[in-house]
C-alpha positions as CSV (number, residue, x, y, z in Angstrom):
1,X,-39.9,-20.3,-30.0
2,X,-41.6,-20.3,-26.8
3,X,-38.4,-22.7,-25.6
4,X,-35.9,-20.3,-27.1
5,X,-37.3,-17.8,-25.6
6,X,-37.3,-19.3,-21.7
7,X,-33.6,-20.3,-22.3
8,X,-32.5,-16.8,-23.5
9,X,-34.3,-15.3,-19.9
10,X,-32.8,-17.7,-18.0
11,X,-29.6,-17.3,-19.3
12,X,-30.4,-13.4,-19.0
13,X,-30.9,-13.8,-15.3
14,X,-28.2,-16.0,-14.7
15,X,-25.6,-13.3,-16.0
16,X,-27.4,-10.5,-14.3
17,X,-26.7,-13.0,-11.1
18,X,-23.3,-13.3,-12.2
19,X,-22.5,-9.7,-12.4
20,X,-24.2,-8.6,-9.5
21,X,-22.4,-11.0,-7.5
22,X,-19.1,-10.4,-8.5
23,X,-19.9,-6.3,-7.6
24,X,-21.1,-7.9,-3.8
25,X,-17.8,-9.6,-3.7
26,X,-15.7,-6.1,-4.5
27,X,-17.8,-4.1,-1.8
28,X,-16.9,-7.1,0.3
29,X,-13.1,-7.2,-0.5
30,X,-12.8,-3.2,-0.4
31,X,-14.7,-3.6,3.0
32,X,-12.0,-6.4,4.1
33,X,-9.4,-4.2,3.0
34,X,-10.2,-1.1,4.5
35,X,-10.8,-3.2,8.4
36,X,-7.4,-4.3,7.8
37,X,-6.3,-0.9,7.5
38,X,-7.8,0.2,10.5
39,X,-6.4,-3.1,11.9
40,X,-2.9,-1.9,11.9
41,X,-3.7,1.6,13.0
42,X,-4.7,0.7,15.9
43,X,-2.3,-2.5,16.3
44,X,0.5,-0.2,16.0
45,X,-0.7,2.6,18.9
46,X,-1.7,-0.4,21.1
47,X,1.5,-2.3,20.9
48,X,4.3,0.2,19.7
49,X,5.4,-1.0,17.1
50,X,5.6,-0.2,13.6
51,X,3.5,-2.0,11.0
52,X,3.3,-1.9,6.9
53,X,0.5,-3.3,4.7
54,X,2.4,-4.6,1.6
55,X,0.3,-4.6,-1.6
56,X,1.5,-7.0,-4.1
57,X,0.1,-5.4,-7.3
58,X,1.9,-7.7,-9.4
59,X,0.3,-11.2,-8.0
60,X,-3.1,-9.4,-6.7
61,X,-2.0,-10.2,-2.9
62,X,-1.6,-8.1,0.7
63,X,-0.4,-8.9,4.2
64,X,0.8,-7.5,7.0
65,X,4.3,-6.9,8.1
66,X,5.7,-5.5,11.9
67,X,9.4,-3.8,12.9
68,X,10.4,-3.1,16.5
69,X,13.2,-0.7,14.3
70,X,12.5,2.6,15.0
71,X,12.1,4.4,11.5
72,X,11.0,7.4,10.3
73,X,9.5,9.6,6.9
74,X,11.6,11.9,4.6
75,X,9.2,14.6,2.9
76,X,11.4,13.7,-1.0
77,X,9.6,12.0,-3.5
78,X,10.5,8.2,-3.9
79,X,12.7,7.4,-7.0
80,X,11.2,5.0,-8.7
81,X,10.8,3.2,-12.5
82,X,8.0,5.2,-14.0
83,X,4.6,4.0,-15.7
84,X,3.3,2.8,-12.7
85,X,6.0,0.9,-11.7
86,X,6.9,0.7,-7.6
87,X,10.6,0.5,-6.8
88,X,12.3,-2.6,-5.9
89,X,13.0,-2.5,-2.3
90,X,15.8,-5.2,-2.6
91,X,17.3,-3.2,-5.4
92,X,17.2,-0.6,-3.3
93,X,18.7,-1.8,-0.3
94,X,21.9,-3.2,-3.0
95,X,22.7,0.2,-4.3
96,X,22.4,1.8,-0.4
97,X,25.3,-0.6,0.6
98,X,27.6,-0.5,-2.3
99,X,27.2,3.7,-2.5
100,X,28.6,2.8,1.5
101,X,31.0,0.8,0.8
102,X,32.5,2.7,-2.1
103,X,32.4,5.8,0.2
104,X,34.7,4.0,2.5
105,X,37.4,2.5,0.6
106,X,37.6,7.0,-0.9
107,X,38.6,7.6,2.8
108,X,41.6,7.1,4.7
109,X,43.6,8.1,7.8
110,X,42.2,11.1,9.7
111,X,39.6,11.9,7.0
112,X,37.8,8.1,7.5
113,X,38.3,9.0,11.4
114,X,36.1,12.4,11.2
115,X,33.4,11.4,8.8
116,X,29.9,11.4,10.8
117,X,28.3,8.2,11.6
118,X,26.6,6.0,8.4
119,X,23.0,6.9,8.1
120,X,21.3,3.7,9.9
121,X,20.0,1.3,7.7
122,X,16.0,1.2,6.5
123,X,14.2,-0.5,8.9
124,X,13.8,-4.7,8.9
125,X,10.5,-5.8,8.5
126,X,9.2,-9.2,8.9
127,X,6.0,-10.7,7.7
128,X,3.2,-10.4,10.5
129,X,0.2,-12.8,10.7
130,X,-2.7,-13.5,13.4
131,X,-6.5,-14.6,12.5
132,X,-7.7,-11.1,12.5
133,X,-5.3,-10.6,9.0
134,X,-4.0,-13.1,7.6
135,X,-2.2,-13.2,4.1
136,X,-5.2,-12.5,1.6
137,X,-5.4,-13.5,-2.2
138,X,-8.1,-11.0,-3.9
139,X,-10.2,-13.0,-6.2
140,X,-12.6,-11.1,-8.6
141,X,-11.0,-8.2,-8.3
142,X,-8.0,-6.3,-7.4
143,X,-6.1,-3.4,-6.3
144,X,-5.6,-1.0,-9.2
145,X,-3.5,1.6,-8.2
146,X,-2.4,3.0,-4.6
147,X,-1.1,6.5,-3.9
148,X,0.3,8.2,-1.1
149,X,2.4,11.7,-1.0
150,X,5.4,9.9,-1.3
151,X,5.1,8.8,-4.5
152,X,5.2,10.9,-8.1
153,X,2.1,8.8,-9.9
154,X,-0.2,5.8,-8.5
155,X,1.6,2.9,-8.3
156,X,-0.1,-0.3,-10.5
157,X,2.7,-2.5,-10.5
158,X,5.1,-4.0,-8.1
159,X,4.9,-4.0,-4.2
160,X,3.6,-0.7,-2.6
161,X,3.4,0.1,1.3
162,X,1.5,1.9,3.3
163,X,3.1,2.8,7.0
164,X,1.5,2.7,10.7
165,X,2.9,4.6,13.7
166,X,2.9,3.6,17.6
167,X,2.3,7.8,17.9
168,X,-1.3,7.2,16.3
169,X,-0.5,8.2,12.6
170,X,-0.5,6.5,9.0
171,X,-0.1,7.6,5.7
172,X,-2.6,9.5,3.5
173,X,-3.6,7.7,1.0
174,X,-6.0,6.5,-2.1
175,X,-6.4,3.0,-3.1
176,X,-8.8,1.8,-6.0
177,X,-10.3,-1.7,-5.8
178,X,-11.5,-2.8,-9.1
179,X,-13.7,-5.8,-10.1
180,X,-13.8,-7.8,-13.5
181,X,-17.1,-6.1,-14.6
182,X,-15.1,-2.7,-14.8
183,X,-16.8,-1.3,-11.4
184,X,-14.4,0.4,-9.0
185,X,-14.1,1.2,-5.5
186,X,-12.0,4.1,-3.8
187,X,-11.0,3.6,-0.4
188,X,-9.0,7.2,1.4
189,X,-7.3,7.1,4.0
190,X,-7.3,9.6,6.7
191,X,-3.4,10.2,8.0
192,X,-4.6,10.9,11.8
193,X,-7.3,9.0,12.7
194,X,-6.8,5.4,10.8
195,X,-10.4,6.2,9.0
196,X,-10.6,4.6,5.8
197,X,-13.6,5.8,3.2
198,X,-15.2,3.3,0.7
199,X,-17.2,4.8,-2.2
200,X,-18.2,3.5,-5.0
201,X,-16.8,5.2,-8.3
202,X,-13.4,5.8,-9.9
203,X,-12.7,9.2,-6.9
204,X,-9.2,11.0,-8.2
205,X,-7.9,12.4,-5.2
206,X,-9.0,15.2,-3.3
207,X,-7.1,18.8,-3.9
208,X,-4.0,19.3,-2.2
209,X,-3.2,15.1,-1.6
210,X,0.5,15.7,-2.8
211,X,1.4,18.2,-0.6
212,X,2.6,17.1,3.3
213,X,0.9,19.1,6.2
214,X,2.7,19.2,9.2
215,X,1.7,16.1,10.9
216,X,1.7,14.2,7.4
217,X,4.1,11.8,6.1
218,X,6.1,11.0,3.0
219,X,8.9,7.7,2.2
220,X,8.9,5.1,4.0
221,X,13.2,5.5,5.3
222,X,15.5,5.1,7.8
């Protein structure tokens, strides 16, 4: 018994070990991902150039990515699947040219001659890496769900974005990090200042997130 007994509190311990090492590597990760964050804030004001983190929902992944194209934020609401779903970017991109093209061939003569310049195409970004951020693989826990104003629900699927702007301005948004033991971390983002906000806790966010102030920003576009 008195065997039985050491096994079962060692075991007991071990576990206790377990868990509360898998909730130091969420702060950890949540802490990582918010420095990247800032990161890019201030990489894109220092360098001028525009900057996106890409969350890959879907395979638990993030990097960076840059575009010297100059680019800018509609205040609509993205179209996108539903049930937490993010839109496909490529199939996206598809149904912008063939709506173009279509528009074309409907045009003719003096009326194709008069029409206003095509809208410029969404900005090209290309995957950005440097030993401050490299690509990172989340292990023991993983984003949840992002939300910015752009979007109709939190996205849990997918790839979402999150922009950065040479004039010193990001996105709002609210990201929850969540470990295998159920724990969760919300990170907010502050749209003028880069600061991001890690608290322990599944937050909702704050009153008034959807709605775009003057200075705040919406889809990612042209």
């Amino acid at each position: 018994m008195v065997a039985l007994l050491l096994i079962g509190a060692a075991s007991g311990a071990v576990m206790v070990s377990y868990r509360s090492s898998g909730r130091a590597s969420a702060r950890s990760q949540a802490g990582r991902l918010a420095a990247a964050i800032r990161y890019l804030y201030d990489r894109a004001v220092t360098t001028g150039s525009y900057y996106r983190l890409v969350l890959d929902l879907s395979k638990n992944k993030y990097w960076a990515e840059q575009s010297e194209h100059r680019f800018y934020l509609v205040r609509n609401k993205e179209s996108s699947p539903g049930r937490g779903q993010a839109p496909d970017e490529q199939e996206r991109e598809r149904r912008l040219r063939e709506e173009e093209e279509r528009g074309k061939l409907q045009l003719t003569g003096l009326a194709a001659q008069l029409q206003p310049p095509p809208m410029p195409r969404k900005a090209r970004f290309q995957q950005f890496q440097d030993a401050t951020l490299p690509k990172v693989d989340l292990r023991g826990c993983k984003v949840r769900d992002v939300l910015t104003p752009r979007q109709r629900e939190p996205y849990g699927q997918g790839q979402a974005y999150l922009y950065f702007f040479p004039d010193g301005h990001t996105e709002r948004a609210v990201l929850h990090l969540e470990d295998t033991d159920g724990d969760v971390y919300t990170l907010s983002v502050a749209p003028l200042t880069g600061r991001v906000e890690v608290k322990s806790g599944d937050l909702p966010p704050p009153r008034g997130f959807g709605e775009y102030d003057d200075e705040g920003a919406a889809e990612a576009a042209r």
